[in-house]
C-alpha positions in Angstrom: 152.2 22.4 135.0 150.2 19.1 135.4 152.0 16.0 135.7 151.6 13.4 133.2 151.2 9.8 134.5 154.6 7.7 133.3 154.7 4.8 131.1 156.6 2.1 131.7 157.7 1.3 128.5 160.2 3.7 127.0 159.9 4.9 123.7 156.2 6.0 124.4 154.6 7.5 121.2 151.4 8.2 122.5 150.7 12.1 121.3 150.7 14.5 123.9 146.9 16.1 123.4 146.1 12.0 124.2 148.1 11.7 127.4 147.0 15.0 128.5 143.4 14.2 128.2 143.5 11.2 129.9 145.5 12.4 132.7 142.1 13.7 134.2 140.2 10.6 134.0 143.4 8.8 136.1 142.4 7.6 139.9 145.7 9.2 142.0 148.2 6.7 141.9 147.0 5.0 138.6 149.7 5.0 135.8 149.6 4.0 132.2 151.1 0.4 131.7 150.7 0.0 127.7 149.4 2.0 125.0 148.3 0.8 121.4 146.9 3.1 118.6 144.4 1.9 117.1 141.8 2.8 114.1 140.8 6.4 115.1 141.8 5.6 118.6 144.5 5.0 121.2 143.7 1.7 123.3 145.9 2.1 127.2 145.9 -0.2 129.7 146.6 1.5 133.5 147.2 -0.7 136.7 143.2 -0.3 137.2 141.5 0.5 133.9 141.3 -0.3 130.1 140.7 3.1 128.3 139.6 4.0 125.1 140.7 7.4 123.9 138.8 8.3 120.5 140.6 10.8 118.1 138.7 14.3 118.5 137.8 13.3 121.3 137.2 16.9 123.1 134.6 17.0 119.9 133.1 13.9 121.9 132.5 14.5 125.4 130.4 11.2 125.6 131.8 8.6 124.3 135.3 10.4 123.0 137.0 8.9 126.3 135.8 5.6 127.6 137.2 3.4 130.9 136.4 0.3 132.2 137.8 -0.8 135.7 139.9 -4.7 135.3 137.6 -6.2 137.0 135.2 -9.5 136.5 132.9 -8.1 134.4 135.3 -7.2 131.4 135.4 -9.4 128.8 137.7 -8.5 125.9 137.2 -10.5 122.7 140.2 -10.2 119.6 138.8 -11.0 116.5 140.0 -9.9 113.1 140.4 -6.6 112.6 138.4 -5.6 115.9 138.6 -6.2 119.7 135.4 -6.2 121.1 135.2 -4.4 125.2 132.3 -6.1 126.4 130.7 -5.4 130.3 127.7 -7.3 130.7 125.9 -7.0 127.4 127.4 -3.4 127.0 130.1 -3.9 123.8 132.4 -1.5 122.6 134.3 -2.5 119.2 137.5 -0.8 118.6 139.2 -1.7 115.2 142.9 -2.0 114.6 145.3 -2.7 111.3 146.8 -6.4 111.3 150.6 -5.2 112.1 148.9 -4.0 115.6 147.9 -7.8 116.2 150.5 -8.4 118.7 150.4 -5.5 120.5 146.4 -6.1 121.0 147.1 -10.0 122.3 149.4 -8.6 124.9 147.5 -5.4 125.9 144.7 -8.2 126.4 146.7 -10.8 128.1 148.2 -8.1 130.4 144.6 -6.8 131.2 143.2 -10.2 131.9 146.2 -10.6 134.0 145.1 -7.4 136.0 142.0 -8.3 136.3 142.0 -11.7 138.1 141.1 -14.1 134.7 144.1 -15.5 134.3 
Protein backbone atom coordinates (compact mmCIF):
# COMPACT_ATOMS: atom_id res chain seq x y z
CA UNK A 1 0.00 0.00 0.00
CA UNK A 2 1.57 3.44 -0.86
CA UNK A 3 2.29 5.69 1.87
CA UNK A 4 0.64 8.94 2.14
CA UNK A 5 2.92 11.90 3.01
CA UNK A 6 1.73 13.29 6.75
CA UNK A 7 0.32 16.53 7.62
CA UNK A 8 1.35 18.32 10.26
CA UNK A 9 -1.69 19.65 11.38
CA UNK A 10 -4.12 17.22 12.85
CA UNK A 11 -7.50 17.20 11.92
CA UNK A 12 -6.53 17.00 8.13
CA UNK A 13 -9.77 16.95 5.90
CA UNK A 14 -8.18 16.83 2.79
CA UNK A 15 -10.20 13.86 0.83
CA UNK A 16 -8.30 10.91 0.21
CA UNK A 17 -8.54 10.65 -3.95
CA UNK A 18 -6.61 14.35 -3.37
CA UNK A 19 -3.84 13.16 -1.08
CA UNK A 20 -3.46 10.13 -3.03
CA UNK A 21 -2.90 11.97 -6.23
CA UNK A 22 -0.55 14.14 -5.05
CA UNK A 23 1.47 11.73 -3.38
CA UNK A 24 3.15 11.03 -6.91
CA UNK A 25 3.98 14.47 -7.73
CA UNK A 26 5.97 14.61 -3.99
CA UNK A 27 10.01 14.82 -4.22
CA UNK A 28 11.14 11.82 -1.42
CA UNK A 29 11.19 13.49 1.74
CA UNK A 30 8.74 16.36 0.88
CA UNK A 31 5.59 16.42 3.22
CA UNK A 32 2.49 18.41 3.10
CA UNK A 33 2.66 21.36 5.67
CA UNK A 34 -1.04 23.03 5.08
CA UNK A 35 -3.90 22.42 2.98
CA UNK A 36 -6.85 24.86 2.06
CA UNK A 37 -9.83 23.88 -0.18
CA UNK A 38 -10.61 26.15 -2.36
CA UNK A 39 -13.25 26.95 -5.29
CA UNK A 40 -13.04 23.67 -7.32
CA UNK A 41 -9.69 23.05 -5.79
CA UNK A 42 -7.44 22.16 -2.90
CA UNK A 43 -4.51 24.70 -2.46
CA UNK A 44 -1.22 22.63 -0.21
CA UNK A 45 1.70 24.02 0.78
CA UNK A 46 4.85 21.17 1.18
CA UNK A 47 8.31 22.03 2.64
CA UNK A 48 9.40 22.65 -1.22
CA UNK A 49 6.30 23.37 -3.32
CA UNK A 50 2.91 25.22 -3.59
CA UNK A 51 0.37 22.82 -5.33
CA UNK A 52 -2.76 23.23 -6.86
CA UNK A 53 -4.94 20.16 -7.04
CA UNK A 54 -8.09 20.85 -9.34
CA UNK A 55 -11.28 18.82 -8.64
CA UNK A 56 -11.45 15.99 -11.47
CA UNK A 57 -8.34 16.39 -11.83
CA UNK A 58 -7.55 12.69 -13.36
CA UNK A 59 -10.15 14.32 -16.09
CA UNK A 60 -7.17 16.96 -16.38
CA UNK A 61 -3.98 15.55 -16.89
CA UNK A 62 -2.60 19.05 -17.83
CA UNK A 63 -3.40 21.45 -15.76
CA UNK A 64 -5.65 19.21 -13.14
CA UNK A 65 -2.38 19.18 -10.82
CA UNK A 66 -0.15 22.11 -10.77
CA UNK A 67 3.41 22.72 -8.54
CA UNK A 68 5.50 25.46 -8.19
CA UNK A 69 8.91 25.08 -6.28
CA UNK A 70 9.23 28.15 -3.10
CA UNK A 71 11.55 29.64 -4.62
CA UNK A 72 12.36 33.53 -5.94
CA UNK A 73 10.32 33.44 -8.70
CA UNK A 74 6.90 32.86 -6.98
CA UNK A 75 4.94 35.61 -6.38
CA UNK A 76 1.59 34.97 -4.66
CA UNK A 77 -0.95 37.86 -4.84
CA UNK A 78 -4.39 37.67 -2.25
CA UNK A 79 -6.95 39.70 -3.66
CA UNK A 80 -10.66 39.35 -3.10
CA UNK A 81 -12.00 36.35 -3.80
CA UNK A 82 -8.85 35.11 -5.72
CA UNK A 83 -5.12 34.47 -5.04
CA UNK A 84 -3.22 34.93 -8.00
CA UNK A 85 0.25 32.15 -8.40
CA UNK A 86 2.31 34.12 -10.51
CA UNK A 87 6.07 32.86 -11.91
CA UNK A 88 7.46 35.33 -14.18
CA UNK A 89 4.53 36.47 -16.21
CA UNK A 90 2.96 32.93 -16.00
CA UNK A 91 -0.36 33.50 -13.54
CA UNK A 92 -2.53 31.03 -12.14
CA UNK A 93 -5.84 32.40 -10.32
CA UNK A 94 -7.34 30.17 -7.89
CA UNK A 95 -10.61 31.47 -6.27
CA UNK A 96 -11.69 30.86 -2.75
CA UNK A 97 -15.05 31.80 -0.41
CA UNK A 98 -14.32 34.81 2.15
CA UNK A 99 -14.57 32.34 5.42
CA UNK A 100 -11.23 30.74 3.68
CA UNK A 101 -9.56 34.36 4.00
CA UNK A 102 -7.44 33.38 6.85
CA UNK A 103 -6.42 30.28 5.91
CA UNK A 104 -5.17 31.77 2.42
CA UNK A 105 -3.05 34.75 4.35
CA UNK A 106 -1.30 32.12 6.37
CA UNK A 107 -0.78 29.43 3.59
CA UNK A 108 0.78 32.64 1.83
CA UNK A 109 2.76 33.91 4.67
CA UNK A 110 4.04 30.35 5.43
CA UNK A 111 5.05 29.97 1.66
CA UNK A 112 6.83 33.25 1.54
CA UNK A 113 8.49 32.20 4.63
CA UNK A 114 9.66 28.98 2.77
CA UNK A 115 10.74 30.59 0.10
CA UNK A 116 13.27 33.18 1.37
CA UNK A 117 10.84 36.55 0.94
CA UNK A 118 10.34 37.16 4.24
Amino acid sequence: MPKTPPLSEPGDDLPVETRDAVTASLEPGESIERSVPMVGAHLLLTDRHLVVVRHGHSYRPASGIRTWRLDHQLDLRIEPGRLLIDVRGSVVAVLYHAPQAVAIRSLVAAARRGSGLL
